[in-house]
C-alpha positions in Angstrom: 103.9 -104.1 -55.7 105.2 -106.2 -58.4 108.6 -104.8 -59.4 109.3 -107.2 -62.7 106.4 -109.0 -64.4 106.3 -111.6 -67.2 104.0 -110.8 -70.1 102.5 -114.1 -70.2 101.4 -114.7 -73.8 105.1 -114.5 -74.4 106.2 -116.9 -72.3 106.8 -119.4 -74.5 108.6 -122.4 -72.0 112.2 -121.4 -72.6 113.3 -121.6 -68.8 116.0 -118.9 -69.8 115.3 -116.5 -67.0 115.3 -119.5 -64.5 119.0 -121.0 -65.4 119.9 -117.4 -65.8 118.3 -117.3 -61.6 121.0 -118.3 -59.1 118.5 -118.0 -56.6 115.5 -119.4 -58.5 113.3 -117.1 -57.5 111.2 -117.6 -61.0 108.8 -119.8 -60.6 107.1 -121.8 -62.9 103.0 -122.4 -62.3 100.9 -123.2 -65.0 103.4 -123.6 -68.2 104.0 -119.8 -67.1 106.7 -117.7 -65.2 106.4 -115.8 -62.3 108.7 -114.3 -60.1 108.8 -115.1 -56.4 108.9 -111.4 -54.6 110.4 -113.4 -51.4 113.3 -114.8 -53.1 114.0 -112.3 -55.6 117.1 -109.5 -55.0 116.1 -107.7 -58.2 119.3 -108.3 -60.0 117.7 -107.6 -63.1 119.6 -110.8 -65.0 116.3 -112.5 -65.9 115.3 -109.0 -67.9 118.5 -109.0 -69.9 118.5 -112.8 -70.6 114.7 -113.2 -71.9 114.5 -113.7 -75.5 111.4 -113.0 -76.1 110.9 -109.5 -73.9 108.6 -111.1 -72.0 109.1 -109.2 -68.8 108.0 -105.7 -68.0 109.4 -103.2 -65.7 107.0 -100.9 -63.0 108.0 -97.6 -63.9 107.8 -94.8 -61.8 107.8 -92.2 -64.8 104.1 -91.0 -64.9 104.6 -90.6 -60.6 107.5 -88.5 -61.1 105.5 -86.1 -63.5 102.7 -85.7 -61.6 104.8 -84.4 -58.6 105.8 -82.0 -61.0 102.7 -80.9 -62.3 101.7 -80.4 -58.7 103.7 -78.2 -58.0 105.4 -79.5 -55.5 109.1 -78.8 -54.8 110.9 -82.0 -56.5 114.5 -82.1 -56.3 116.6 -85.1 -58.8 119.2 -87.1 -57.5 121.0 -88.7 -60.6 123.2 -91.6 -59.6 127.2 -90.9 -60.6 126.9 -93.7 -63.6 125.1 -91.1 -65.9 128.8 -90.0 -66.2 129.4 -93.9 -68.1 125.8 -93.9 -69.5 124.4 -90.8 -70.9 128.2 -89.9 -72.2 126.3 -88.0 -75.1 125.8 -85.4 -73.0 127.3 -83.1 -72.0 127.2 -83.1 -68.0 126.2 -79.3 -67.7 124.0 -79.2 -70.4 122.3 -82.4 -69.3 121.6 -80.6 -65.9 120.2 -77.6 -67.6 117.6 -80.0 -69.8 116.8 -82.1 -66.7 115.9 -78.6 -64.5 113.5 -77.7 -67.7 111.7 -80.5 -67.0 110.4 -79.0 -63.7 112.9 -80.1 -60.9 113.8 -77.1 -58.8 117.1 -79.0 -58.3 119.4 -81.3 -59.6 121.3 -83.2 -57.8 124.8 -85.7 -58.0 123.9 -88.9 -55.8 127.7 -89.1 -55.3 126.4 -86.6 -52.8 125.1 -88.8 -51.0 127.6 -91.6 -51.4 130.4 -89.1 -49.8 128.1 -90.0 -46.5 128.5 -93.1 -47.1 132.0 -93.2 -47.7 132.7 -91.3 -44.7 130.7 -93.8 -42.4 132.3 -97.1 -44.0 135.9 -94.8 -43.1 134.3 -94.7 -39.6 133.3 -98.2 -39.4 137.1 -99.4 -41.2 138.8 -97.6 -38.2 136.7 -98.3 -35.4 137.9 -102.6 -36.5 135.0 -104.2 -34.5 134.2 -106.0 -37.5 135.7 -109.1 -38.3 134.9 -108.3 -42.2 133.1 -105.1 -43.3 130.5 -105.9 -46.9 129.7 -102.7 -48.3 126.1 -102.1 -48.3 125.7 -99.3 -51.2 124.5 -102.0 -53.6 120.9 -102.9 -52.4 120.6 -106.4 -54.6 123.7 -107.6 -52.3 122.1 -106.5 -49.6 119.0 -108.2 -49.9 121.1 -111.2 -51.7 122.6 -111.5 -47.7 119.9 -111.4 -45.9 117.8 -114.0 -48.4 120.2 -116.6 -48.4 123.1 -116.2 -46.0 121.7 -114.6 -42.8 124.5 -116.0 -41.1 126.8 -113.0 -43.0 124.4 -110.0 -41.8 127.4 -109.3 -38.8 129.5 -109.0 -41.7 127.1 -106.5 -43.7 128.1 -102.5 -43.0 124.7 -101.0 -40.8 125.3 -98.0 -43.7 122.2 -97.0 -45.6 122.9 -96.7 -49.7 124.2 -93.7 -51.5 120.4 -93.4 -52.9 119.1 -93.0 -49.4 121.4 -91.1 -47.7 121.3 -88.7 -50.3 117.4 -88.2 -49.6 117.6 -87.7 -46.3 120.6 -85.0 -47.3 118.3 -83.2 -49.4 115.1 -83.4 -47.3 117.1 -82.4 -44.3 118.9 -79.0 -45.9 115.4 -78.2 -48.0 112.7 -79.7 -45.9 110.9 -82.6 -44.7 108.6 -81.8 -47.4 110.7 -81.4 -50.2 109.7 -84.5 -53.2 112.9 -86.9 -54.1 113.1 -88.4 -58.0 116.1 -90.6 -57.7 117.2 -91.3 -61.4 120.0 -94.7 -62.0 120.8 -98.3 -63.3 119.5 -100.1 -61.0 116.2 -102.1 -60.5 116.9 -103.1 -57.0 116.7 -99.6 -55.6 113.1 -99.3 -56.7 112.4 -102.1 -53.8 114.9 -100.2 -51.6 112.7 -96.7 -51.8 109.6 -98.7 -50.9 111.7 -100.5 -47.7 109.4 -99.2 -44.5 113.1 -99.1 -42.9 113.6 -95.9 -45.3 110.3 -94.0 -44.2 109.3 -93.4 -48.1 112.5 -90.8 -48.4 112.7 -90.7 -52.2 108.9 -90.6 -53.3 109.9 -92.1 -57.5 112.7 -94.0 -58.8 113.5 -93.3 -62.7 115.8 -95.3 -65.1 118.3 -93.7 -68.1 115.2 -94.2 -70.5 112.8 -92.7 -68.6 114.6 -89.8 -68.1 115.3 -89.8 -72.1 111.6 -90.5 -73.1 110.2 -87.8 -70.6 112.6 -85.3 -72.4 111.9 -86.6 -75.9 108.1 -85.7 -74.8 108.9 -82.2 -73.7 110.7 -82.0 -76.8 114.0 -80.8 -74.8 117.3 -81.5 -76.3 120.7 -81.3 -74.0 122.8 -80.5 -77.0 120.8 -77.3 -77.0 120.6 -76.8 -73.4 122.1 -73.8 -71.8 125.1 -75.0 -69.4 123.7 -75.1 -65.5 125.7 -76.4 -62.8 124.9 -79.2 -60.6 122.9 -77.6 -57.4 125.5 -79.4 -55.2 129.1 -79.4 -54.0 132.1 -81.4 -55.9 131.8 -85.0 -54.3 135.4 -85.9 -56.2 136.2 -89.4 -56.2 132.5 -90.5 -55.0 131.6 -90.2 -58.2 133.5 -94.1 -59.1 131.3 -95.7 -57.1 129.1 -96.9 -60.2 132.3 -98.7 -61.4 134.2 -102.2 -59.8 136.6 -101.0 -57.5 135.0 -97.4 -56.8 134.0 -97.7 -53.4 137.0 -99.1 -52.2 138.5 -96.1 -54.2 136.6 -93.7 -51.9 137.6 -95.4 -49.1 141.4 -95.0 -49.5 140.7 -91.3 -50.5 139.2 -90.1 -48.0 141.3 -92.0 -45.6 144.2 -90.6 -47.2 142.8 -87.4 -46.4 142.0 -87.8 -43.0 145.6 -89.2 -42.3 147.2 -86.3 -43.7 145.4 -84.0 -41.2 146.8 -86.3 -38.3 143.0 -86.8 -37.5 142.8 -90.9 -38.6 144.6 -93.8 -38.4 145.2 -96.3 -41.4 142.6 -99.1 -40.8 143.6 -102.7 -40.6 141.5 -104.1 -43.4 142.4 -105.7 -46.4 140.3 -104.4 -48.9 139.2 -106.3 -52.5 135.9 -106.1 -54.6 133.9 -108.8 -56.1 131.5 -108.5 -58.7 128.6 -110.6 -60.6 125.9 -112.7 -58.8 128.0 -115.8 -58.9 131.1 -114.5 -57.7 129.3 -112.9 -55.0 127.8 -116.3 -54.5 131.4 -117.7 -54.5 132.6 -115.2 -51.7 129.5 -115.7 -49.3 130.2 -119.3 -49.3 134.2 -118.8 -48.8 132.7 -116.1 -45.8 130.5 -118.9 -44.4 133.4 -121.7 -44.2 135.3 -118.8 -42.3 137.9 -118.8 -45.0 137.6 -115.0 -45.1 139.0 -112.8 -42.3 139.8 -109.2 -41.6 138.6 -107.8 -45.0 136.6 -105.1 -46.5 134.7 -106.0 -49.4 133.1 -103.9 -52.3 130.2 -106.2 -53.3 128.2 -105.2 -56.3 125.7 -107.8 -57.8 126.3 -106.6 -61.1 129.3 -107.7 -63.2 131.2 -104.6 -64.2 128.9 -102.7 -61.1 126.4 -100.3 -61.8 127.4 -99.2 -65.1 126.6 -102.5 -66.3 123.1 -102.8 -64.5 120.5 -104.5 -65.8 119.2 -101.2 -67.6 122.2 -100.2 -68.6 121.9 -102.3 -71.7 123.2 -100.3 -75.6 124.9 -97.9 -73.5 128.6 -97.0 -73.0 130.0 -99.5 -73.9 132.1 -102.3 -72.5 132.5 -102.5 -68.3 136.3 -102.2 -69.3 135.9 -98.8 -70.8 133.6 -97.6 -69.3 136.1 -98.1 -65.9 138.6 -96.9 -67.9 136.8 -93.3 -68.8 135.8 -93.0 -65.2 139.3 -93.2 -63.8 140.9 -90.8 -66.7 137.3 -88.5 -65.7 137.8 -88.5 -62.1 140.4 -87.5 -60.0 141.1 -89.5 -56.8 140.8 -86.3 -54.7 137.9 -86.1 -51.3 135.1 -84.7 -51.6 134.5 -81.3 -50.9 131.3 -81.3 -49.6 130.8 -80.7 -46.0 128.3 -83.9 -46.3 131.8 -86.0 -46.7 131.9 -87.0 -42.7 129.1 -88.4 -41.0 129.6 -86.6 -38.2 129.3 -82.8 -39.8 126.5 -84.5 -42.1 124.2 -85.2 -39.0 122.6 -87.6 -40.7 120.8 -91.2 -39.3 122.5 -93.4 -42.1 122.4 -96.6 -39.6 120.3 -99.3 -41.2 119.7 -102.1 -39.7 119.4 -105.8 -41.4 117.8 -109.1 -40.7 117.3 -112.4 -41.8 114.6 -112.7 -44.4 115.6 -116.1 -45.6 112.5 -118.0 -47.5 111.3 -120.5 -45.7 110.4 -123.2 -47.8 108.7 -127.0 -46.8 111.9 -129.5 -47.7 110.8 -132.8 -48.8 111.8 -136.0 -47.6 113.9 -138.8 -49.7 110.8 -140.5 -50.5 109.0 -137.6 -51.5 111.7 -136.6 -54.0 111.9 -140.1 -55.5 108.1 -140.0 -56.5 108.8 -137.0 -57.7 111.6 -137.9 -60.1 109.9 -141.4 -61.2 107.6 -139.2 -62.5 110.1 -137.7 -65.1 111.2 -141.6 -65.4 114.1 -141.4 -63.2 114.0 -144.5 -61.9 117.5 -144.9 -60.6 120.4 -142.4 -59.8 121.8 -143.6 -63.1 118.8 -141.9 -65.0 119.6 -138.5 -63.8 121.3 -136.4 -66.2 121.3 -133.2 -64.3 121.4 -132.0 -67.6 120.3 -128.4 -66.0 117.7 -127.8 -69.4 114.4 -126.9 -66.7 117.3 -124.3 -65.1 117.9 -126.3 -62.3 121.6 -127.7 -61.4 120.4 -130.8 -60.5 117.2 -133.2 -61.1 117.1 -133.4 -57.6 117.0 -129.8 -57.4 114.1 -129.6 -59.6 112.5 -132.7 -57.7 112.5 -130.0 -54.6 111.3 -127.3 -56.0 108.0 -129.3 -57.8 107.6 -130.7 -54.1 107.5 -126.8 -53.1 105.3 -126.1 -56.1 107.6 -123.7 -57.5 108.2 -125.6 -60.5 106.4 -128.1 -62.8 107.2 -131.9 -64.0 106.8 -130.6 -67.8 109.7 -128.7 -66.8 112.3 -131.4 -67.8 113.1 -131.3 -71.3 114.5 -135.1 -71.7 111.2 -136.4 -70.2 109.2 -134.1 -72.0 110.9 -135.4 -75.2 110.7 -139.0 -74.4 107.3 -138.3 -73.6 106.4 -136.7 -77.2 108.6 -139.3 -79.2 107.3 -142.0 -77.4 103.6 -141.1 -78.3 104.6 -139.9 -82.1 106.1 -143.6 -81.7 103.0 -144.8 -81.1 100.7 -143.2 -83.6 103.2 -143.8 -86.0 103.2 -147.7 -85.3 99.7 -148.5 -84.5 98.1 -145.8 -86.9 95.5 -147.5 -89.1 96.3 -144.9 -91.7 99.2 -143.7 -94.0 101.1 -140.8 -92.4 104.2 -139.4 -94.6 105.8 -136.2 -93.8 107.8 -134.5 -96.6 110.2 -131.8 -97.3 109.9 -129.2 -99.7 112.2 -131.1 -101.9 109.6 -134.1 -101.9 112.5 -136.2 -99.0 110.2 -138.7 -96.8 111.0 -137.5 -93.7 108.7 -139.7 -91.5 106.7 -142.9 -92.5 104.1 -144.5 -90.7 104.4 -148.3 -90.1 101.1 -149.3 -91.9 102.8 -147.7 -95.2 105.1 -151.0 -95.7 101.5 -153.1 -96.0 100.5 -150.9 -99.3 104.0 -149.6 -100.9 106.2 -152.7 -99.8 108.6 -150.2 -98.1 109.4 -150.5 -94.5 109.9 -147.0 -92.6 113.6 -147.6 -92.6 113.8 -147.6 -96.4 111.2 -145.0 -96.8 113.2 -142.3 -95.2 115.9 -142.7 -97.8 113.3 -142.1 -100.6 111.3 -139.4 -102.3 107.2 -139.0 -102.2 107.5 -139.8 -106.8 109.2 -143.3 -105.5 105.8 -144.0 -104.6 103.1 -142.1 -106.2 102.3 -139.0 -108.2 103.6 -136.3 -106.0 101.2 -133.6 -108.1 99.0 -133.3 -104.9 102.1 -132.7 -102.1 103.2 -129.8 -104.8 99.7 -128.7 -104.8 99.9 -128.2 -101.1 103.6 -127.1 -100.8 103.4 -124.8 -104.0 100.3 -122.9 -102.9 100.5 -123.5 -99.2 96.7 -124.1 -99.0 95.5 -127.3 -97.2 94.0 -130.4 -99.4 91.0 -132.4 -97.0 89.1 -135.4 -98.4 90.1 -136.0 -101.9 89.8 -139.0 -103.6 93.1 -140.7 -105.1 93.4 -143.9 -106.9 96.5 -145.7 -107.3 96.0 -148.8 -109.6 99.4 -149.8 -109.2 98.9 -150.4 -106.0 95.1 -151.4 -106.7 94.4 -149.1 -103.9 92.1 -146.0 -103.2 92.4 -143.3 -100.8 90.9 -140.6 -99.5 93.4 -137.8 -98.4 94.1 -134.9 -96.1 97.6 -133.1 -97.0 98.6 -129.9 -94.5 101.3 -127.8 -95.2 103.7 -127.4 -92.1 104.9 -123.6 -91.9 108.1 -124.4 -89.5 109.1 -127.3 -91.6 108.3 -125.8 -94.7 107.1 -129.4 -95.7 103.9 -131.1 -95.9 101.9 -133.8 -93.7 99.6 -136.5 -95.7 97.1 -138.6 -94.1 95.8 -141.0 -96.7 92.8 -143.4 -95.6 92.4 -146.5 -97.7 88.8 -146.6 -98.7 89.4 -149.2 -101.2 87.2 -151.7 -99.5 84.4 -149.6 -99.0 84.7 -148.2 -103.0 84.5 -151.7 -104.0 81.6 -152.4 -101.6 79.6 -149.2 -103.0 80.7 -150.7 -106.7 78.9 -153.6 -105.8 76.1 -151.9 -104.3 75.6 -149.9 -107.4 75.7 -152.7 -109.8 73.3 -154.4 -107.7 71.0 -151.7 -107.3 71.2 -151.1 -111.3 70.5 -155.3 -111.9 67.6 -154.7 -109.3 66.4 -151.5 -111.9 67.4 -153.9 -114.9 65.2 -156.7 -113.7 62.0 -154.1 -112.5 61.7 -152.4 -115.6 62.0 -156.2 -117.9 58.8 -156.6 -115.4 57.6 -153.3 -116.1 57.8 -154.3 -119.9 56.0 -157.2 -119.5 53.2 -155.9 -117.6 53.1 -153.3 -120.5 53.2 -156.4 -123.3 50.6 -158.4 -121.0 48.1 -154.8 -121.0 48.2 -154.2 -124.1 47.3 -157.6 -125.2 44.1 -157.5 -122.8 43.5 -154.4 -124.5 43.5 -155.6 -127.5 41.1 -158.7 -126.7 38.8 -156.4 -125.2 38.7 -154.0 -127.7 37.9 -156.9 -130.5 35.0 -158.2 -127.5 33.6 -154.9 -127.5 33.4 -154.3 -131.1 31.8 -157.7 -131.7 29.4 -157.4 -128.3 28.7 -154.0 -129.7 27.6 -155.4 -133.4 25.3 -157.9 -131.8 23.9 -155.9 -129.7 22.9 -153.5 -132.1 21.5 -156.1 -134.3 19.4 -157.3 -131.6 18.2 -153.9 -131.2 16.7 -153.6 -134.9 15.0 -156.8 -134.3 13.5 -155.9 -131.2 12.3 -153.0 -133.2 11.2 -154.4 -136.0 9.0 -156.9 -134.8 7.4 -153.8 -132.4 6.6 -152.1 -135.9 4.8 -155.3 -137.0 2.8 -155.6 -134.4 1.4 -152.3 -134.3 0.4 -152.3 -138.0 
């Protein structure tokens, strides 16, 4: 199951999230991200660094619900930073709103983390380690066995606070009892689906799903009756969401255990180290054996839990917040009966193992076809300018071989690429391209322009569109924001006619003209017309000739006719005279 996810019409080629990656487990396939669940530890950095909130989170929220509204007994472990994080409420009244919500219990994972305390104690004073990593954070964890296997000897076999509180509550209520773990950290989402765990805590909840699903009920803290936590006073396990709290637990309890004569003093040197690089920093001191005969509080998370990745708008600084924790809680052992191992009963061995990604590595000649197609030809045209959020551009060169990233990841190429082709239509473009600013500034100039204006590009760029021509049609455009295509423009001055397109450019707030010289073929359509209207000119002198011509037949035959019909009609009355004779 997909922990993070990108949203990907939101996406927008940034590369944020992978610089942000120390372990580049974001891939980039099709212009798009995508994280690689093999490489990823789920330190949540590529959620907080994404500017357009184009990752979402798998919640657990509407699963945590429905085990209530089934009925089913569901206790709530909420981790210790709700004491840094949800400060606005009062812890009592908090636990009072969170057992309205349906929870027959709830819970302190400090609880849990007293075990956990209790077995690192163990592990401290039995010094078979040669350095002892604490295990509690589960990004660091899975950082180790990722990418430095070779430190798992180093990594304390102790379950995390989360888990071994489960297995606390499942064993006192029963093996069918529902756990809703409630924290900061995305990581321990992965860690409750881990088959190693046996699906102990059945829905991990965030701060803000714990706020929204109360917002919902309409239940309100503030208002909330005062109830008590359904579990004994862990103490000074509650710093562990802080830098510095575990190893705080540690000396506590060890403390303790020395005063009753029952423990030595272990022989470790003990520091913490917080943020993904500086835990990078310290596995490779660790791997060059520059480290010996230490315990180490490692916490992916710069300032620890409180400062998780979903900690984000709340409690303020990591300095503070460590601040309010150590005035809060008193460095006194827990309590709880949970607080050894040994009375606890519990399994909290885990075992780890190497789950390094194992990747195809590409050969010299591989990677230099790879980076001649950015145009690195020679070392020299390597900037390792680390834009495509790789270190290196033989870095990147790698991961394309792996198909984990893409060529048009490299900004500088990708630039060169795009000037060198709005070089090129620029220079070779049979038509007039001018781009101007609001304030009518030439801001680019296609070549061709020199041929018709007498300006070069060079000189154009230092003048105004009015230098040239009437601007009344680039106001037009940049006054009303509506695009001009095919008009007809004559410029006599320039003995010149155009036909133009003019787009208004949103981001630039300026304006784009194509202008086509159509002069020729105005001209040639002149002269067709005046042709064609001689050709008319010339038909209908014809025409009126013809007409002249008829009517003068006309008239000859109508005097023919008039005379052939006189005659005729005097040769009639003869004809009938001289019958009338004869009969007489």
């Amino acid at each position: 199951m997909k922990i993070i996810d990108f949203g990907g019409s939101r996406c927008n080629h940034c590369y944020k999230c992978v610089r942000s990656c120390d372990v580049k487990a974001i891939d980039i396939l099709d212009s798009q991200a995508v994280i690689d669940t093999d490489r990823c530890t789920l330190c949540g950095r590529c959620l907080t660094v994404c500017p357009q909130d184009a990752k979402t989170l798998h919640s657990d929220l509407a699963l945590a619900q429905e085990l209530i509204r089934s009925g089913r007994r569901t206790v709530l472990s909420l981790d210790p930073s709700y004491l840094g994080l949800l400060c606005e409420f009062e812890p009592a009244r908090l636990a009072g709103a969170l057992h309205r919500l349906g929870f027959c219990q709830v819970r302190e994972t400090a609880e849990g983390a007293a075990c956990v305390t209790a077995e690192y104690v163990r592990l401290l004073q039995e010094g078979t380690m040669d350095n002892v990593i604490s295990s509690n954070c589960p990004s660091a964890a899975a950082y180790i066995e990722m990418y430095y296997p070779e430190l798992i000897p180093f990594l304390a076999p102790v379950v995390s606070p989360m888990v071994a509180h489960a297995m606390l509550i499942k064993k006192e209520l029963g093996e069918d009892t529902c756990v809703v773990y409630a924290g900061p950290c995305i990581a321990a989402r992965a860690e409750a689906l881990d088959p190693r765990h046996g699906r102990l805590v059945d829905a991990v909840l965030d701060f803000d799903d714990l706020t929204a699903w109360l917002q919902s009920e309409d239940i309100h803290p503030e208002n909330c009756p005062p109830v008590p936590f359904d579990n004994p006073d862990p103490a000074v396990n509650r710093l562990y969401p802080v830098t510095g709290g575990v190893i705080a637990s540690v000396e506590t309890l060890e403390d303790a255990l020395a005063k009753n004569r029952s423990s030595q003093l272990d022989r470790y040197r003990k520091f913490y180290v917080d943020g993904d690089r500086n835990c990078h920093e310290l596995c490779e001191s660790m791997k060059r054996g520059e480290i010996d005969g230490c315990f180490v509080e490692m916490s992916m998370c710069t300032g620890s839990c409180v400062k998780g990745p979903l900690s984000q708008g709340r409690g303020g600084s990591r300095f503070k917040l460590r601040l309010d924790y150590e005035k809060l809680i008193p460095r006194q052992a827990a309590s709880c009966p949970s607080a050894s191992a040994q009375s606890g009963g519990l399994p909290l061995y885990k075992a780890f193992f190497s789950r390094a990604p194992r990747e195809p590595i590409p050969d010299e000649r591989a990677i230099r076809e790879i980076l001649q197609r950015t145009g690195k030809m020679t070392a020299a045209d390597e900037l390792n300018c680390g834009a495509c959020g790789y270190p290196t551009c033989r870095d990147m060169a790698v991961a394309v071989y792996q198909r984990r990233a893409e060529v048009s990841m490299c900004v500088p190429y990708m630039h060169d690429q795009a000037a060198s082709l709005s070089n090129l239509v620029m220079e070779t473009s049979p038509n007039i391209v001018i781009i101007a600013d609001r304030q009518l500034n030439v801001l680019e100039y296609s070549a061709i322009g020199e041929k018709y204006f007498g300006k070069n590009r060079s000189e154009a760029l230092h003048m105004k569109i009015s230098d040239f021509f009437d601007p009344a049609n680039f106001l037009e455009v940049l006054n009303t924001r509506q695009n001009i295509h095919g008009r007809k423009v004559a410029y006599p001055q320039y003995d010149l006619i155009t036909l133009q397109n003019i787009v208004y450019l949103p981001d630039q707030d300026g304006a784009l003209a194509t202008i086509i010289d159509i002069t020729a073929s105005e001209k040639k359509a002149k002269q067709e017309y005046e042709r064609k209207l001689k050709t008319i000119d010339m038909a209908q002198q014809v025409i009126d000739k013809q007409m002249t011509v008829a009517q003068q037949i006309a008239g000859l035959l109508g005097e023919t006719t008039a005379e052939t019909k006189v005659s005729l009609t005097n040769i009639g009355r003869i004809l009938l005279y001289e019958g009338e004779n004869k009969t007489c």
